[in-house]
N, CA, C and O atoms as CSV, one atom per row, in Angstrom:
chain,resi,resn,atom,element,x,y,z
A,1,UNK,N,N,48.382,-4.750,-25.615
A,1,UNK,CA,C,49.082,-6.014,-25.447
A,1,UNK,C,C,48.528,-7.004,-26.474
A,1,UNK,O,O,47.315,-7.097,-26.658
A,2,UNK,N,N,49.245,-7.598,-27.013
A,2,UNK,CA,C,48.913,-8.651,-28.353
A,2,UNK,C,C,49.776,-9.924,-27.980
A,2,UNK,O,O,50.796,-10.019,-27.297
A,3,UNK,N,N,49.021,-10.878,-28.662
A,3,UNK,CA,C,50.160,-12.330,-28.413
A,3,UNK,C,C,50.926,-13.028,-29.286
A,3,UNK,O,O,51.157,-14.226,-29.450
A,4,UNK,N,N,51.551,-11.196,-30.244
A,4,UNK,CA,C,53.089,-11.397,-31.037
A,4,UNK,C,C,53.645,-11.535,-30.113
A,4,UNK,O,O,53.920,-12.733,-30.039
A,5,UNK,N,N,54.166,-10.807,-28.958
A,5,UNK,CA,C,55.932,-11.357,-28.587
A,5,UNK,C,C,55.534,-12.663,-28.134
A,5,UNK,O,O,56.254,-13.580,-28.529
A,6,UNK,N,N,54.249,-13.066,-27.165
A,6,UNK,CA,C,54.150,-14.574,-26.609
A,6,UNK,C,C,54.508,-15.577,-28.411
A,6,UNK,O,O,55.302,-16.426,-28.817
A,7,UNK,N,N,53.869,-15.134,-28.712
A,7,UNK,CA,C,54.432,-16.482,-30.431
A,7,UNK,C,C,55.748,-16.733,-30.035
A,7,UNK,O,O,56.292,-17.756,-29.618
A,8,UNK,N,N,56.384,-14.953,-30.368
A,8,UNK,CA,C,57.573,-14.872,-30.932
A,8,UNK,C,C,58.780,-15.932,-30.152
A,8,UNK,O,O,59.557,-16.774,-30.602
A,9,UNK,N,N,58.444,-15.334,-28.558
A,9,UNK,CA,C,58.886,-16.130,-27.622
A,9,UNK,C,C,58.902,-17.543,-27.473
A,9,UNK,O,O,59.948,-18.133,-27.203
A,10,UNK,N,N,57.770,-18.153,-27.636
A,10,UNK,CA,C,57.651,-19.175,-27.744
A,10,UNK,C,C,58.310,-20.158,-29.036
A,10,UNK,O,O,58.450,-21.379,-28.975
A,11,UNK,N,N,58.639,-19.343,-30.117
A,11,UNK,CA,C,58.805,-20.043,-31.271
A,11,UNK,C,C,59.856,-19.934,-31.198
A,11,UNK,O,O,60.361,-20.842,-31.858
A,12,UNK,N,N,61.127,-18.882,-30.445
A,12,UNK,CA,C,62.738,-19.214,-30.719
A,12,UNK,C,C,63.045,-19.918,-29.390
A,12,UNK,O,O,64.063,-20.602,-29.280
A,13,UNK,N,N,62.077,-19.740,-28.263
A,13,UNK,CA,C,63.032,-20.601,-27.081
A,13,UNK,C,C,62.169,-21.757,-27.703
A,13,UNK,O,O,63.052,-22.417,-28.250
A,14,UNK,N,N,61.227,-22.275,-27.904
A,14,UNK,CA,C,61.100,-23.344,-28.558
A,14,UNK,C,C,61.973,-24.348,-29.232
A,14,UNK,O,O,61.968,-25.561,-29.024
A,15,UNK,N,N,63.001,-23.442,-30.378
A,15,UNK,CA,C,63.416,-23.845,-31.286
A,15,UNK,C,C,64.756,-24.195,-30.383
A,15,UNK,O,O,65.393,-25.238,-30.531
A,16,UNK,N,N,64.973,-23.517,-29.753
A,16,UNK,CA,C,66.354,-23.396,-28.812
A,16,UNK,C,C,66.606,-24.532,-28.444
A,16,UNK,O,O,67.561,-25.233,-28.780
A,17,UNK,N,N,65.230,-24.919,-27.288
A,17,UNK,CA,C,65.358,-26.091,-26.029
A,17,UNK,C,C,64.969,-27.458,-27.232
A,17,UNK,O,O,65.178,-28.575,-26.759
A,18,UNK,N,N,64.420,-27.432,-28.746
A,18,UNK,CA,C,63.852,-28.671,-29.021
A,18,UNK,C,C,66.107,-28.856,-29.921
A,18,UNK,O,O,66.576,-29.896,-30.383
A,19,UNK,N,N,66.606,-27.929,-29.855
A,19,UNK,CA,C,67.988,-27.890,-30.420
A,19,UNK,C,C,68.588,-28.756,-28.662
A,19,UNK,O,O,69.042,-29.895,-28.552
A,20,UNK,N,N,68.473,-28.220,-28.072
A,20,UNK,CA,C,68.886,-28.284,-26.620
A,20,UNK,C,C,69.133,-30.224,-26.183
A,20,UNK,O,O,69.946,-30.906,-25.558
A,21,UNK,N,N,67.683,-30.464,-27.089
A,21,UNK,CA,C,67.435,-31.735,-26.162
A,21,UNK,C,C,67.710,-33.091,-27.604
A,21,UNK,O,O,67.720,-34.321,-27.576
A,22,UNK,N,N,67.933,-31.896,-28.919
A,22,UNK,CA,C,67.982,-33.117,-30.391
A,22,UNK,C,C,69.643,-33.002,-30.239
A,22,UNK,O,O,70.078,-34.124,-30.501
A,23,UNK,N,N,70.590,-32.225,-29.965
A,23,UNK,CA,C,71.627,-32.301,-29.918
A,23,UNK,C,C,73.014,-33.269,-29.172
A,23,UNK,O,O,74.104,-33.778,-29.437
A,24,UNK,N,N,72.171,-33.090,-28.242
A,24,UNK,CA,C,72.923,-34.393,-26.933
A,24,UNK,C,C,72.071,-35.811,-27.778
A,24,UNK,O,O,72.764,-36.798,-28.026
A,25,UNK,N,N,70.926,-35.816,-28.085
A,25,UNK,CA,C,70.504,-37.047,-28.245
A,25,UNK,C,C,71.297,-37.639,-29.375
A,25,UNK,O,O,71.329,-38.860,-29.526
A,26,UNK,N,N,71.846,-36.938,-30.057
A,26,UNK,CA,C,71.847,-37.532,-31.641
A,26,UNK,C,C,73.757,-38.152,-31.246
A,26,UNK,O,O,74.204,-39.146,-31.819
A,27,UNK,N,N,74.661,-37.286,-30.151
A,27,UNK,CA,C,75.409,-37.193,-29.856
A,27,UNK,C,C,75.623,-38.283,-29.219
A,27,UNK,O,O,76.713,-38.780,-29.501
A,28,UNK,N,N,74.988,-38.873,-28.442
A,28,UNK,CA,C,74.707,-40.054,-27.713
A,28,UNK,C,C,74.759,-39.698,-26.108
A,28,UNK,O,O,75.236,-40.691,-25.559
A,29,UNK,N,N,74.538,-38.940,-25.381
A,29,UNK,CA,C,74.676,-38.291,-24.184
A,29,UNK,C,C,73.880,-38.892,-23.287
A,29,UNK,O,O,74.305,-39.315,-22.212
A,30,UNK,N,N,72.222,-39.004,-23.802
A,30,UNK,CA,C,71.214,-40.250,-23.524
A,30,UNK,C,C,70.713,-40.685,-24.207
A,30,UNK,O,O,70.490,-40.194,-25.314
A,31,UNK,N,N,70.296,-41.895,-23.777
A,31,UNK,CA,C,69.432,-42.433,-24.533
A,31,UNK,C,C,68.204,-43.003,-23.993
A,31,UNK,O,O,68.196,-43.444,-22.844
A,32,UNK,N,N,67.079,-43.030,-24.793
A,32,UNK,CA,C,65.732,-43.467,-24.306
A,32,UNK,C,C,65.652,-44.670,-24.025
A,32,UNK,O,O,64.523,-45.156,-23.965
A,33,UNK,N,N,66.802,-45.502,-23.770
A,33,UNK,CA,C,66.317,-47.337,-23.395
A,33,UNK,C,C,66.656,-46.976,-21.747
A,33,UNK,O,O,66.440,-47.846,-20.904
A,34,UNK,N,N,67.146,-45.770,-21.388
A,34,UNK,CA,C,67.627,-46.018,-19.757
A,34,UNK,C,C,66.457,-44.873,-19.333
A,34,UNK,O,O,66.231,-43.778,-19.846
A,35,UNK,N,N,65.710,-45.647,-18.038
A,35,UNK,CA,C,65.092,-44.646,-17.685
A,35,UNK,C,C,64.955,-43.618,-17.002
A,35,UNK,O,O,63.922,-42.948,-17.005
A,36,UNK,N,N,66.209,-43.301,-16.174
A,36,UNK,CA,C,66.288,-41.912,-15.915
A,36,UNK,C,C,66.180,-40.775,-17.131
A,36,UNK,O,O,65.421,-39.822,-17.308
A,37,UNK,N,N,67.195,-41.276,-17.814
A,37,UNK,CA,C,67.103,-40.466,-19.127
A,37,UNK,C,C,65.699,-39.843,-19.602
A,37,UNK,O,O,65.473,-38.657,-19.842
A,38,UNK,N,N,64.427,-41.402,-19.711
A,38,UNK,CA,C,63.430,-41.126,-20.777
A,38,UNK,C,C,62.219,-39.866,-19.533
A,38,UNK,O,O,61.241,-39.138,-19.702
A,39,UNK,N,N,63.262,-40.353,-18.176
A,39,UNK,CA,C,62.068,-39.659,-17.716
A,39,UNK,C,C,62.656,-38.173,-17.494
A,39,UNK,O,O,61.912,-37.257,-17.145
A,40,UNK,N,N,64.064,-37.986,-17.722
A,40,UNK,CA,C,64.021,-36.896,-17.410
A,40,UNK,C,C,63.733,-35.544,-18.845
A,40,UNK,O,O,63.768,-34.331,-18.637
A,41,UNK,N,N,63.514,-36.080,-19.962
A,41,UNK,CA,C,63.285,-35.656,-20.804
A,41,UNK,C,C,61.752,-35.278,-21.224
A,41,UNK,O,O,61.432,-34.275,-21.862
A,42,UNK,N,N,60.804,-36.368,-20.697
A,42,UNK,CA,C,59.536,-36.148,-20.508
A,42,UNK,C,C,59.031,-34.958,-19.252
A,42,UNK,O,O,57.978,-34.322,-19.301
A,43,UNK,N,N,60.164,-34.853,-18.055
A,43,UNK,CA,C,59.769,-33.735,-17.048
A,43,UNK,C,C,59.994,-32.515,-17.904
A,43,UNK,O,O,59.375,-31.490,-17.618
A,44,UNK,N,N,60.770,-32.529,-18.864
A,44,UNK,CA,C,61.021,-31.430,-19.494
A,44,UNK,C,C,60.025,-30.844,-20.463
A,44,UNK,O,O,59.527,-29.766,-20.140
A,45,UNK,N,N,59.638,-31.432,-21.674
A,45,UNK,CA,C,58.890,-31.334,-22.130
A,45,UNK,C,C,57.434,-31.179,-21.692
A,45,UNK,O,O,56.670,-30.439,-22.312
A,46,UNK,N,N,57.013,-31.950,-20.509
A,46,UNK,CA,C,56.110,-31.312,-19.629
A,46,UNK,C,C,56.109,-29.508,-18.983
A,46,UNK,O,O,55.307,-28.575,-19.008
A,47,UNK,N,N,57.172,-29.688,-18.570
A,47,UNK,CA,C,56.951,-28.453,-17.795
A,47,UNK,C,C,57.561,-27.301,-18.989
A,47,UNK,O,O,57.751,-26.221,-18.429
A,48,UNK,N,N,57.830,-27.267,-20.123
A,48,UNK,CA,C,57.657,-26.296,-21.074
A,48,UNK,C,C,56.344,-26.181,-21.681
A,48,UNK,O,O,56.042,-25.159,-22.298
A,49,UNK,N,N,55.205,-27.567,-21.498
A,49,UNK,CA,C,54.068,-27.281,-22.503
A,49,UNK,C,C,53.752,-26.607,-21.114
A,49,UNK,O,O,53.694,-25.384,-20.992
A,50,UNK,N,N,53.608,-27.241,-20.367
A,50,UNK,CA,C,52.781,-26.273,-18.602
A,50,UNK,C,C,53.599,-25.012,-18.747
A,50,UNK,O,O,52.999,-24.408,-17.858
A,51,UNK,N,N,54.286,-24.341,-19.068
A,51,UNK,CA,C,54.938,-22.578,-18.974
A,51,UNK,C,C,53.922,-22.295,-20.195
A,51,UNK,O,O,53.076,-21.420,-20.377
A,52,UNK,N,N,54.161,-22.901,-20.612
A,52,UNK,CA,C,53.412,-22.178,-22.190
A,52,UNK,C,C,51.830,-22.109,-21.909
A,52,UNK,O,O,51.176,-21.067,-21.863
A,53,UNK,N,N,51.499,-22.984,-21.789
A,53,UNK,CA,C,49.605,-22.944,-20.710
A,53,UNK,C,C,49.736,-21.985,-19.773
A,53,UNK,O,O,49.023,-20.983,-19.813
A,54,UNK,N,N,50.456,-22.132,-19.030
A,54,UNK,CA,C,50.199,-21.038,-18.333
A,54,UNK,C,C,50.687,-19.322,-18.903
A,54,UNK,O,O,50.098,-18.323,-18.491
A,55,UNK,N,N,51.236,-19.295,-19.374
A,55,UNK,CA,C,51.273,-18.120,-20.090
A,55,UNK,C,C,50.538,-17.565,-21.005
A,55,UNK,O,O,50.173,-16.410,-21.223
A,56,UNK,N,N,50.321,-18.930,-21.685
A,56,UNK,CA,C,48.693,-18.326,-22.644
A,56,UNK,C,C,47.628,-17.950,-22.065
A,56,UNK,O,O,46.818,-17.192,-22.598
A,57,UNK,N,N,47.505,-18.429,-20.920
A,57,UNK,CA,C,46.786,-17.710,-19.695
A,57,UNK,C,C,46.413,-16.435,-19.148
A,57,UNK,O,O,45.415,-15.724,-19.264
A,58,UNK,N,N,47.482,-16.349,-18.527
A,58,UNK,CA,C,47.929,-15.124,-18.267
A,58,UNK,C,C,47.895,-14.008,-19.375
A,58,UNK,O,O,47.301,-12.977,-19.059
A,59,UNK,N,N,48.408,-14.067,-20.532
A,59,UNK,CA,C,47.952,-13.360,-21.895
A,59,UNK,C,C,46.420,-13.089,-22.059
A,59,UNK,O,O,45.780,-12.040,-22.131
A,60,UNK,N,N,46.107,-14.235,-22.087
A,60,UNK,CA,C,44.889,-13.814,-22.546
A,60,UNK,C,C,43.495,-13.116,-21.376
A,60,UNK,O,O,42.431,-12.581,-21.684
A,61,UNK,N,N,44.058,-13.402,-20.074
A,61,UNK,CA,C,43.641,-12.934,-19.312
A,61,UNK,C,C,43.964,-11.496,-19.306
A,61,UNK,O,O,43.092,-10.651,-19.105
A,62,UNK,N,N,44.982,-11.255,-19.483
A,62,UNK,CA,C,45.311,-9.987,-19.587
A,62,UNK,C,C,44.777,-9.026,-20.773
A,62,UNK,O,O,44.857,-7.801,-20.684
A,63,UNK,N,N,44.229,-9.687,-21.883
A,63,UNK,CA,C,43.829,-8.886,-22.753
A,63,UNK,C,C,42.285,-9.077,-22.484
A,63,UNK,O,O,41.518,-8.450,-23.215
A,64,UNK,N,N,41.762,-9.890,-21.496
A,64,UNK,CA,C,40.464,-9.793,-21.405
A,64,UNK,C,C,39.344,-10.836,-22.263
A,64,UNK,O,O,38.114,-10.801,-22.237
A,65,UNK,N,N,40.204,-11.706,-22.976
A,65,UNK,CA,C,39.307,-12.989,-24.049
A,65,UNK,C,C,39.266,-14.136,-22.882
A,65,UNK,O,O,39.120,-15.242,-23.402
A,66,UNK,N,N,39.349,-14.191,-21.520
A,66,UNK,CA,C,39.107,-15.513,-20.883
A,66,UNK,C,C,38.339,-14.594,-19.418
A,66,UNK,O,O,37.901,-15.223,-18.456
């Protein structure tokens, strides 16, 4: 077990959800002066860096470096 596919994974749904959330914005769908909006964009970005912590976790637990 190696932590190519975790990169790999991480670097296209990455690219996906940061497409996901620049697309509506630029579109005008929300915007950051209303705050449901700013907060619901910050729950997001939270809980993708927390999947990703925790998965680097779990990886590396699994290969035995933690």
């Amino acid at each position: 077990m190696s932590l190519g596919p975790l990169i790999y994974q991480f670097l296209v749904g990455g690219a996906i959800f940061a497409l996901g959330l620049i697309i509506p914005w630029r579109s005008g769908d929300y915007s950051w002066e209303k705050r449901e909006d700013r907060l619901t964009v910050i729950y997001m970005l939270l809980g993708f860096l927390l999947y990703l912590v925790l998965q680097l976790v779990w990886h590396l637990s699994a290969l035995g470096k933690i």
